[in-house]
N, C-alpha and C positions, 0 to 999 in steps of 0.2 A: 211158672218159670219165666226168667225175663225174654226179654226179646231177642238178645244176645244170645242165649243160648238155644231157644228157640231156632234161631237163624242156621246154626251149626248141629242142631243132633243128628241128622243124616250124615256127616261128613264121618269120613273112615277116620278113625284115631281118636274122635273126638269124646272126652268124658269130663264128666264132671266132679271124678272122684280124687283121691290122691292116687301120686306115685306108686306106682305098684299093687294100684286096689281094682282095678279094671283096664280091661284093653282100649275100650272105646270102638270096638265092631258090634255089636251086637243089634243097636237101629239100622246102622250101616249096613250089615247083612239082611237087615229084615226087607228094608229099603227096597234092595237088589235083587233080591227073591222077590217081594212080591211086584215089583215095577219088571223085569225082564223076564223071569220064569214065566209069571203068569199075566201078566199085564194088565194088570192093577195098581192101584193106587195107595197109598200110606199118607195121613197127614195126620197134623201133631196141633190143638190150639188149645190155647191156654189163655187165662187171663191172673197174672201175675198173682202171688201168695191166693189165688181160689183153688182152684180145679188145674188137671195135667188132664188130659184125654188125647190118647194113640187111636184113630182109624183109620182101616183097610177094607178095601172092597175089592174082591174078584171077579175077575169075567168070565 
């Protein structure tokens, strides 16, 4: 994914889909659960057209 978009997939609202094809909460919530329910971490890297990889660690 680019860096642009990278920057924002945490953000509430935010998606990459068309109108009406997603909310754009669903990182946003993962986000929020795991950073304030349980106090852990979620990070997203990527190196443009390779690989997407989502992780999370809990305390």
């Amino acid at each position: 994914m680019s860096e642009e978009v990278k920057a924002k997939i945490f953000d509430r609202g935010f998606t990459t889909k068309g109108v009406g094809k997603a909310t754009g909460l669903g990182m946003a919530l993962s986000h929020q659960i795991i950073t304030e329910k349980h106090k852990g971490t979620i990070t997203c890297t990527s190196e443009y057209g390779i690989c997407d990889c989502i992780a999370h660690q809990l305390e």
